[in-house]
C-alpha positions in Angstrom: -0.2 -8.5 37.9 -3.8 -9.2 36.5 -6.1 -12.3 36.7 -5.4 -14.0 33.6 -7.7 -15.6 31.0 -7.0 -18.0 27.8 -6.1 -15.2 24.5 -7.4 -15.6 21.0 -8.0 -12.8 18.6 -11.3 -13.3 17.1 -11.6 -10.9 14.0 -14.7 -11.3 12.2 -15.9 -10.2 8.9 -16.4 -6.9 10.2 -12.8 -6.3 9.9 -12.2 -8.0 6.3 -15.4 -5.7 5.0 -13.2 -2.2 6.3 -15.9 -1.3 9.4 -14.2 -0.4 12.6 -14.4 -1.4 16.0 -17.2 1.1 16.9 -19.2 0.4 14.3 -21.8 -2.5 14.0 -20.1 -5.7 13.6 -21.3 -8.9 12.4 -20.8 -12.5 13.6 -17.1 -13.3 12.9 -16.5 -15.9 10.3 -12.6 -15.9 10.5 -10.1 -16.4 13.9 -6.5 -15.3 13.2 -3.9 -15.9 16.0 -1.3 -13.7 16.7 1.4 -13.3 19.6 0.7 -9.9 19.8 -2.2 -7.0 19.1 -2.0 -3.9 17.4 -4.0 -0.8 19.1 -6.5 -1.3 16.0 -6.5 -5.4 17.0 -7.2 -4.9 20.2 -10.0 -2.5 19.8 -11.8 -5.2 17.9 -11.2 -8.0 19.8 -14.5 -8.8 21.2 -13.7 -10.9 24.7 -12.9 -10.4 28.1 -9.4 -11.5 28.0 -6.6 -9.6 29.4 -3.6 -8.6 27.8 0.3 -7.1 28.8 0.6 -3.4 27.0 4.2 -2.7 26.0 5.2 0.6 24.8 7.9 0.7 22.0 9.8 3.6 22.5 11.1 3.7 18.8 8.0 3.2 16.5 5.7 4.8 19.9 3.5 2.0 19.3 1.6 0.4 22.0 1.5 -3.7 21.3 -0.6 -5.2 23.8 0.7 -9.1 24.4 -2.2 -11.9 25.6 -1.6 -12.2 29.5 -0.7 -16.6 28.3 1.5 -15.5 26.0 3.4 -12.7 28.5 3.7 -15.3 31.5 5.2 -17.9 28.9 8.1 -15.1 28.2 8.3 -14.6 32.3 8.7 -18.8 32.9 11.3 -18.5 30.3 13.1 -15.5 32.3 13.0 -17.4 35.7 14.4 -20.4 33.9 17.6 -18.2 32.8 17.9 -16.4 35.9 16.8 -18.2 38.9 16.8 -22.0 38.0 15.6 -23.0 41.5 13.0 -20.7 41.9 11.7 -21.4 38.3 11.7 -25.2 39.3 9.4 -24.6 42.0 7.1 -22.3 40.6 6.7 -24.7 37.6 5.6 -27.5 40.2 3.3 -24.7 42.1 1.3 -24.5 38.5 0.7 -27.7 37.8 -0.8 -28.2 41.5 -2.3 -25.4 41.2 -4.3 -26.6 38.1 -4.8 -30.0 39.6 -6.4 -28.6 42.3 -8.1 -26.0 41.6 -6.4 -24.3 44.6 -4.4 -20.9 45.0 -0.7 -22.0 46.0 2.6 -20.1 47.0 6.3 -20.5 46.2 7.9 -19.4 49.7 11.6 -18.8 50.5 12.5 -21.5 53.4 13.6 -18.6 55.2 16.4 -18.8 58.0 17.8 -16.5 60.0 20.8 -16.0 57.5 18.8 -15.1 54.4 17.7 -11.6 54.7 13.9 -11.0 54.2 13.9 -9.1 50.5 17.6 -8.2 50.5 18.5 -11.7 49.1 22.4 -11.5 49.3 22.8 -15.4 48.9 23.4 -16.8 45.5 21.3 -20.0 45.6 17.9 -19.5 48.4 15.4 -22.3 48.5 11.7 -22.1 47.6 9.2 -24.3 48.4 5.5 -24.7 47.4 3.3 -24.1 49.8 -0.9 -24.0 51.0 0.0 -20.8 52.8 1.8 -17.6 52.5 5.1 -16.7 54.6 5.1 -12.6 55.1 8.0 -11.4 53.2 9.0 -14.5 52.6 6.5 -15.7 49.7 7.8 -14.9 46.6 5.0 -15.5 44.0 1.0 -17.2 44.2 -0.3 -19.4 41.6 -4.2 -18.6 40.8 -6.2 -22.0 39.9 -5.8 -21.1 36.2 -2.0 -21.9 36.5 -0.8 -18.4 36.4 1.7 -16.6 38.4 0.6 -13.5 40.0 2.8 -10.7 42.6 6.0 -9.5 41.1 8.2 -7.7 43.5 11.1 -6.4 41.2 11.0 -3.4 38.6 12.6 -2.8 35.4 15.7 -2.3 36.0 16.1 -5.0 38.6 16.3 -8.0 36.7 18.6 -10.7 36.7 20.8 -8.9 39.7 23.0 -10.8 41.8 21.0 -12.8 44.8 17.2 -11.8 43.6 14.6 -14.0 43.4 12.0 -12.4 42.1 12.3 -11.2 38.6 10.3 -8.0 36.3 7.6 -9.2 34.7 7.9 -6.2 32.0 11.8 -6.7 31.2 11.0 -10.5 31.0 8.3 -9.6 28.2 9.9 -7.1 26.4 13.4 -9.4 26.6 11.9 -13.2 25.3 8.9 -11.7 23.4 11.1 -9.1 21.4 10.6 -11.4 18.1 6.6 -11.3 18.4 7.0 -7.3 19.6 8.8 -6.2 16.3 6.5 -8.2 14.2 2.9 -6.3 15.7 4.9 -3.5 15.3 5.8 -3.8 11.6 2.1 -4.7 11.3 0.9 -1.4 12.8 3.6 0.5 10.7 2.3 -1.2 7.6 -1.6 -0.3 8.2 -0.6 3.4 9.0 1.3 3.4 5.7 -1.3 1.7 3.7 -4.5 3.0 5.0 -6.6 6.1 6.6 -9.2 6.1 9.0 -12.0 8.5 7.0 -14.6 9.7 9.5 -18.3 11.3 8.5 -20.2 13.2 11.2 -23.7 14.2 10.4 -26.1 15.8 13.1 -29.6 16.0 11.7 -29.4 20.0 11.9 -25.9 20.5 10.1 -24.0 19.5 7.1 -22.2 16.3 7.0 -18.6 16.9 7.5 -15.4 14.6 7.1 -12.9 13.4 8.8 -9.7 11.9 7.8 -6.6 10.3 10.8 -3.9 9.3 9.5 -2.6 6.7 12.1 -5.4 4.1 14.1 -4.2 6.4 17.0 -5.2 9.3 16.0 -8.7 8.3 15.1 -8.6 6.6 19.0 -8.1 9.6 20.4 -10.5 11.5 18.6 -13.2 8.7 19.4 -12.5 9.0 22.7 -12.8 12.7 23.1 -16.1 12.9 21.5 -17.7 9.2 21.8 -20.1 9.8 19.0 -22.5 7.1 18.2 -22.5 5.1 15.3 -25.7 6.7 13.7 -24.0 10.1 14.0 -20.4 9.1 13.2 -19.6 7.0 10.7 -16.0 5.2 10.3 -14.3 3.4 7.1 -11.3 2.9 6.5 -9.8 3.5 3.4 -6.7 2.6 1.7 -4.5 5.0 0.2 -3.0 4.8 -3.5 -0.6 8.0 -4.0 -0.3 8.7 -7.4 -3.7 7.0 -8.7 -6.3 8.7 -6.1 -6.2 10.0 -2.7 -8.5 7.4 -1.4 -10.2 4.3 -2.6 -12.8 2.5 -0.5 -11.8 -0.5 1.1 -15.0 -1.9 0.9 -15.7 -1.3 -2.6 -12.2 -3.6 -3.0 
């Protein structure tokens, strides 16, 4: 897992006036908070702050959940499927914080609890200043958040383990803020194009139009054209009326 940092979406006028992430953007005057990004959300959001990707396989959007948010969903996993261990790792974060120390949540290991094969029902943790080998189960970073996951999708919730998968944990208690990021990428596809103009100083301006916020990603990363040569709007499309209408001029 990742170092983790606080998440807020901070989307500024910029976005509200129709100019893209590439594009010069200017001082945000409006913060909305959301559970999860969209692909276009995340390519404006102007911080350092990590966040979870999750593909959904249905829509084949990417939704990309803030790191706070995603460990929330995993506390709430251990608390359904390993009550002691989510006891102990809840006590491990607040000393962490406290002290501004990294701490671990060992297994009190004996010599009839196999190392990562965990066939008992019911092992014991304990926090700890110190690692145990194969026997420490998670660390706690001083910002509270849990980091080494040992188990895959796949994995999760099987008889004896202890440790759990981050990414089914996610996709299993975040599946209400999933589907709505995902309706909201659905929606902007549906309602709007990405209208590109490229003009070199030798040639004739040309235009571009993507469909989807991932098409016009991909193309921005194959060229990288600056923001004097390319310019990006994007437009919103009324079928019947006009192909395009400026969302800027709206």
């Amino acid at each position: 897992m990742k170092k983790i940092l606080l998440s807020i979406l901070i989307v500024g006028s910029a976005y509200a006036e129709g100019i893209p992430p590439h594009a010069e953007m200017k001082k945000p005057t409006k913060v909305f908070e959301h559970a999860g990004l969209t692909r276009e959300e995340i390519a404006m959001h102007r911080s350092s702050e990590d966040h979870f990707p999750v593909n959904d396989i249905i829509s084949k959007e990417t939704v990309f959940i803030p790191m706070t948010k995603a460990m929330g969903y995993f506390v709430k996993s251990l608390d359904y499927y390993n009550r002691n261990l989510a006891i102990e790792t809840k006590k491990a974060i607040k000393i962490a914080k406290e002290t501004g120390k990294i701490v671990y949540v060992n297994i009190v290991a004996g010599s009839d609890i196999p190392e990562h094969r965990f066939g008992a029902r019911n092992n014991v943790y304990k926090v700890d200043d110190f690692p145990n080998g194969q026997f420490t189960i998670f660390y706690i970073n001083p910002y509270g958040m849990i980091s080494k996951d040992h188990y895959e999708c796949g994995e999760y919730g099987k008889l004896g383990r202890d440790g759990v998968s981050f990414q089914h944990a996610v996709k299993t208690f975040g599946s209400v803020d999933i589907r709505k990021t995902v309706e909201r990428a659905k929606k902007s596809n549906k309602d709007y194009d990405w209208e590109v103009i490229v003009k070199f100083p030798d040639m004739k301006p040309t235009i571009r139009i993507f469909d989807t916020y991932e098409k016009y990603e991909q193309w921005f990363n194959r060229t990288r054209l600056p923001s004097n040569v390319a310019t990006v709007k994007k437009v919103r499309v009324k079928v019947g009326l006009e192909d395009i209408v400026e969302l800027t001029n709206k």
